[in-house]
Every structure is written in C-alpha cells, then in structure tokens.
FILO-311093 format. One record per residue (C-alpha): x, y, z. Coordinates in steps of 0.001 Angstrom, whole numbers, padded with zeros to 6 digits, always signed. Layout:
<pts>
XYZ...
</pts>
This chain:
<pts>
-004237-048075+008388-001124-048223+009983+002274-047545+008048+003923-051298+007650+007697-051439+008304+010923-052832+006806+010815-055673+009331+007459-056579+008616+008180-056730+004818+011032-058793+005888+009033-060844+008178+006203-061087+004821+009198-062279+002773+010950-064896+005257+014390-062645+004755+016089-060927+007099+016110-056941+007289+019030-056298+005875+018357-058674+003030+015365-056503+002254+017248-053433+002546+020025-054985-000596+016932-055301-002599+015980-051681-002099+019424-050795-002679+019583-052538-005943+022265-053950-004236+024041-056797-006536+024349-059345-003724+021160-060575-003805+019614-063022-005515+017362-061855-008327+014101-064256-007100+014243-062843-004094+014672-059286-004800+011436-059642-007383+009562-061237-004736+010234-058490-002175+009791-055473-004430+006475-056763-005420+005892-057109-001654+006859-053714-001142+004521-052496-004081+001504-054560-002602+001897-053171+000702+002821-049617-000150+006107-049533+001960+008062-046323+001386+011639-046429+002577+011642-042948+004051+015724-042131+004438+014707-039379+006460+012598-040751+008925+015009-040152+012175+014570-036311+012075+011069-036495+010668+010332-038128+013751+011472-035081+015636+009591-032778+014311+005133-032591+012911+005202-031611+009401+002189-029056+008351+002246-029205+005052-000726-029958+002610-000078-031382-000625-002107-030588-004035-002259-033675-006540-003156-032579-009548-003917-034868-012493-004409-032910-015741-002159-030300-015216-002124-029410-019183-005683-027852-018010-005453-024277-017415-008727-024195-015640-006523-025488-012458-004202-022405-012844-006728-020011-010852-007272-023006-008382-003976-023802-007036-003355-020037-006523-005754-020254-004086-005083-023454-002430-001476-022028-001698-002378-018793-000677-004741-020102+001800-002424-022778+002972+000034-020749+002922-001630-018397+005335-002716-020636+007605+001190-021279+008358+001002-024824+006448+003870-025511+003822+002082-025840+000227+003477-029008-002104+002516-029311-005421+002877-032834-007283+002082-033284-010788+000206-036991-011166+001055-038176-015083-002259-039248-017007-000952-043061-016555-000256-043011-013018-002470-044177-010087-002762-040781-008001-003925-042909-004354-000465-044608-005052+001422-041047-005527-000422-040034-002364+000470-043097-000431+003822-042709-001009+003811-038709-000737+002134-039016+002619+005039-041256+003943+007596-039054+002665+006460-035497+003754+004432-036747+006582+001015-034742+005458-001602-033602+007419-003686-033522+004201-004129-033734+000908-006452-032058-001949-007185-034617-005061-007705-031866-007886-009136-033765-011135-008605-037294-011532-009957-040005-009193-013699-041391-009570-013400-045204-009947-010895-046149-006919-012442-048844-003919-012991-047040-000528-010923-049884+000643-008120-048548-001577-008489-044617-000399-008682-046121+003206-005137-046555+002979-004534-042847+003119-003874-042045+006747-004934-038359+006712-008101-036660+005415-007976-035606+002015-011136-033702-000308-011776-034584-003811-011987-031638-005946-013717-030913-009563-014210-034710-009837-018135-036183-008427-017767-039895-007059-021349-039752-006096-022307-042723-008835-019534-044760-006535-021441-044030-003552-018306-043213-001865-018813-041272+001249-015683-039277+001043-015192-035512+000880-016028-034118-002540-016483-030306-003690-016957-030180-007505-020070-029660-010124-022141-032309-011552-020414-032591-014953-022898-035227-016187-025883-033013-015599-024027-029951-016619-022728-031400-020135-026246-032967-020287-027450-029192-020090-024937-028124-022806-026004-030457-025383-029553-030106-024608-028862-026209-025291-027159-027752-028890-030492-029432-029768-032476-026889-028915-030841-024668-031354-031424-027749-033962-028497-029393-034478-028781-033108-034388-025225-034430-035683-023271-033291-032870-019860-034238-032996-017850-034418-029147-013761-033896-028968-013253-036286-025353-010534-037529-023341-009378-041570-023712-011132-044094-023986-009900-045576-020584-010825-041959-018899-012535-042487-015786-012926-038931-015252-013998-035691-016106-014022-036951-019604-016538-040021-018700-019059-037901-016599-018986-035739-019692-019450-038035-022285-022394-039669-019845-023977-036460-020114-023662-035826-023949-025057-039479-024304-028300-038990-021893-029319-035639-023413-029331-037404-027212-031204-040074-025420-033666-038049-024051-034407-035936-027480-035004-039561-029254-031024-039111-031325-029526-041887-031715-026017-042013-030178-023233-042475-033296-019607-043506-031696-018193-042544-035437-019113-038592-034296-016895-038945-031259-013198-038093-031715-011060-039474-028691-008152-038291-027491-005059-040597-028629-001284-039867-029180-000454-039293-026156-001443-035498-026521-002369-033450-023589-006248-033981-023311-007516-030594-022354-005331-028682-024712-005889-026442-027872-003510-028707-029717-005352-032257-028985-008469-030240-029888-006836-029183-033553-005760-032475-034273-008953-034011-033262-011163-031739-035399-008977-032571-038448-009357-036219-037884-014052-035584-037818-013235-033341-040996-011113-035838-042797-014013-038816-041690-016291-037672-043893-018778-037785-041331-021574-035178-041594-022126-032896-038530-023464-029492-037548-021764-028401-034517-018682-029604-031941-018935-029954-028305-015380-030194-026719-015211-031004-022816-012662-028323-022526-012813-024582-024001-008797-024697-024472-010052-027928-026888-013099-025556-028470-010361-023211-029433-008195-025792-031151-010955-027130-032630-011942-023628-034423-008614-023020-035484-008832-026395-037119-012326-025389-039098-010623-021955-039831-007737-023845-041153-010346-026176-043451-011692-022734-045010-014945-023334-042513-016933-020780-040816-017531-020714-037069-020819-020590-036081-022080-020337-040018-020264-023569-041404-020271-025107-038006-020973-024126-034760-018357-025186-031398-019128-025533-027727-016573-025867-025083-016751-026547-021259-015156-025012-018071-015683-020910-018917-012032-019887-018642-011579-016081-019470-009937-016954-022640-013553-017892-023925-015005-014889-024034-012276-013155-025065-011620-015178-027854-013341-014513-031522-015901-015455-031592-016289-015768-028065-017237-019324-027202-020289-020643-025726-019426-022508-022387-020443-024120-019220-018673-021849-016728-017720-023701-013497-017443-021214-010536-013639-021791-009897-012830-019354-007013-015893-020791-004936-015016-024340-005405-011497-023661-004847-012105-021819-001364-014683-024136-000423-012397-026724-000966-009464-025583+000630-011892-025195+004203-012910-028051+003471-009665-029753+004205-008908-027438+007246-012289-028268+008810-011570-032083+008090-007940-031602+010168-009577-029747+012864-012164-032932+012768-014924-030384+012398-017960-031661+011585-018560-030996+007882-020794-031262+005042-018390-034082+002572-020436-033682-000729-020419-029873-001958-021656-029468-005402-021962-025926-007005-024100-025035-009762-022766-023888-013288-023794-021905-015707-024343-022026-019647-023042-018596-021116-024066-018139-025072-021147-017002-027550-020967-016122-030657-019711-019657-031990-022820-021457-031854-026082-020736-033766-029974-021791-034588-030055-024177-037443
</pts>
C-alpha cells in the first residue's frame, strides 16, 4: 500500500494543504471542527508527517527495527542480542522500539516505517489477533517472532513454538504427577497473546483428563504490573492464598512469575514443592539456578532468534522461504514440583 500524502489528506478533508499542516502544528488558527476532523483523518489513514523527508529521499536507509512488546520479559534479553549482532553485521543499522502493553504495535510500525524508512521489521511478542488487511499496510516484510498466528490462518512469516501445545504438555506433566487443583498466574484478561495461547493450553489439557476448568483458580494479571515479572507473580500468589481457594500446585506462564510466586508461598510460611508445588514457562537460566530449581518449558531462544533474524534477510533478498517455523520445546523437571 502506497504511503498517502499531505495533499491527499487535504484533498480527503476538502481543506487546503496548508490548512492541514495548522492542524498538525497545533496551530491556534484553525478552527477546532476542522482540526478534529483532519486528525482523525490522519489517524484513519496512517499519515506520518515525516519533517525529514527531503534528505531521506536522498539517501536508502538499511536499518531493521525490533518491536518488542513485553519488554519486562527477560526471556527477550538473549534475543535482541542476537538480532543486533546479526544486523549489525550485515551492515544494517539496528533500532529498538519498546511497544507499551496498551498500544497497537502494526500502528507503532506504520508510523516507524515512515519515519526511518525500514527495510524490515521483526514483531518480537505481541501480535496474534490483527486482520491481514491491517498488516497489509506495512510496506516492507516483517517476521513474527515467539508469537503463533496459525489459529488466524494468516499466511505471514512466523518463527516461534506452539505455546498452546507446549503449556498443554506442562499441565499434562502436573496431572500426571496428581495434582488436580491447579492454580495458573496469566497475563490480562484482554491478552491476545502469549498469555491466551497459554491459558488455551492449560484449559485443553484439564479437558482432556475429565477436570473441570474453575476460573476462581486463575489469578490474572491486573494493576497495571508488568505481566511477566517476579513482582506480578508475588502479588498474584498472595491474592490465590488469601481466596481461600484450595489448590496443589501453580503454573505461571513465565518462570520470572514462578519465582515471585515462591517467594510469595515462602513468605506465607509454605513449602515449595512439599506445601505446594510451582511450574513456570520459558527455561531462562535463572530457573535452574534458582532454589529449588524450577520445573519449566524451555523454549530454544538462540535458534529461534537466528532463525528469525534470516528469516527477515531472506524475506529482503525476496528469497524464497519457508514463513511458518515452529521449534520444539522441552519440559525440564525441578525440584519445585512433586508426585502427590
């Protein structure tokens, strides 16, 4: 899709250019209708008023921007040292931008793509329910990474895990071992993320072992707290321990959240795994060095990272390319879970 222009917003409006250009201005000759009505033109079509776009003009940019949504995770940390090294290698300029949990990341990249003229961009968490119709707007190839949007049958270029089968395989691990009140520390409510495909697969594996799924053992994340931190994961296991709520064991979709979530129990004058046993998600390095170490689904980072990264590179080149790449994880037993 073609960039639209400040004469075609004008021309949209029925102003004249410079009329359009007061309202970007904030400008206080203007009247207010018609400033509303042309910023809400602007936001509908995406226009960026690019300042710069004389000497961008003169020169191709190579630069490759990172979106990262969740950036509280530290299971990115490993990833975007990789991304820029190998960006940075192949003589492309590395930008990082920092999407906030309540912002649209397509609309960051629509804008960032405008402003830095990109050749490409990497979508790292985040990003499973948008419209191809809305990620058609992005000029330049881009790869979806961590995140699955196979369930939106959305052809686009995805390297990640399945995190509904893989939480699906932690939980059926949980039940095994014979707990059946299984309490899970998640993201929002609205997530329609990470945090979703996980709680999908924490709801199919109770449904396949005949438990009944009980919302009351489910502790979302609220307060504005970071999701995938040790905090969020304190204050949620305080909130399952005040409920009254009988339960077994605690599955966090994080292991930064597992940790919180122990300290919490440790806190209560529990026992982890004889009071209660704890489950986290991800297999950072923290997790098995923690006490006890924590039992985890450990994602292979480096190889999703890397994979992703030529990803992208074959995608510029217009290589042809495999677009959905989904890597296996593995279920590594700590000492903070045990057999009923």
């Amino acid at each position: 899709m073609e960039q639209i222009t400040i004469k075609e917003i004008a021309k949209l409006c029925g102003v004249g250019v410079s009329t359009v250009s007061r309202a970007i201005n904030n400008h206080p000759d203007i009247n207010p209708a018609t400033k509303q009505m042309i910023m809400e033109t602007i936001k509908k079509y995406n226009y960026v008023p690019n300042n710069s776009a004389r000497n961008l003009k003169r020169s191709d940019s190579n630069t490759i921007a990172v979106l990262i949504k969740g950036i509280s995770n530290p299971f990115f940390a490993d990833m975007i040292q990789i991304f820029e090294r190998e960006i940075n290698r192949k003589k492309y300029t590395f930008v990082l931008q920092h999407v906030e949990e309540f912002e649209d990341e397509v609309d960051v990249a629509i804008q960032l793509e405008k402003e830095k003229r990109l050749k490409g961009i990497v979508f790292l968490g985040g990003l499973s329910n948008h419209t191809g119709e809305k990620l058609e707007q992005l000029t330049v190839p881009f790869v979806i990474s961590t995140v699955d949007t196979s369930e939106a049958a959305q052809p686009f270029a995805t390297v990640t895990v399945d995190d509904v089968r893989e939480s699906e395989k932690m939980v059926d691990y949980l039940i095994d071992c014979g707990h059946k009140r299984i309490a899970l520390l998640t993201a929002e409510q609205s997530d329609a993320s990470i945090g979703m495909f996980r709680l999908k697969g924490y709801q199919r594996a109770l449904q396949r072992h005949g438990i009944a799924y009980d919302d009351a053992l489910v502790a979302w994340t609220e307060n504005g707290l970071p999701t995938y931190s040790m905090e969020n994961g304190y204050v949620l296991t305080k909130k399952l321990l005040e409920s009254g709520n009988e339960f077994t064991c605690i599955y966090a979709i994080s292991d930064s959240m597992a940790i919180g979530a122990c300290k919490a129990l440790f806190d209560a004058g529990k026992r982890v795994p004889e009071d209660y046993s704890v489950a986290g998600y991800d297999g950072l390095p923290v997790s098995a060095f923690y006490e006890p170490s924590i039992t985890t689904i450990r994602q292979p980072r480096r190889e999703i990272a890397e994979a992703t990264i030529k990803l992208m590179f074959d995608l510029i080149k217009k290589k042809p390319v495999e677009r959905r790449q989904i890597f296996e994880a593995e279920l590594v037993v700590g000492k903070s879970t045990r057999e009923l």
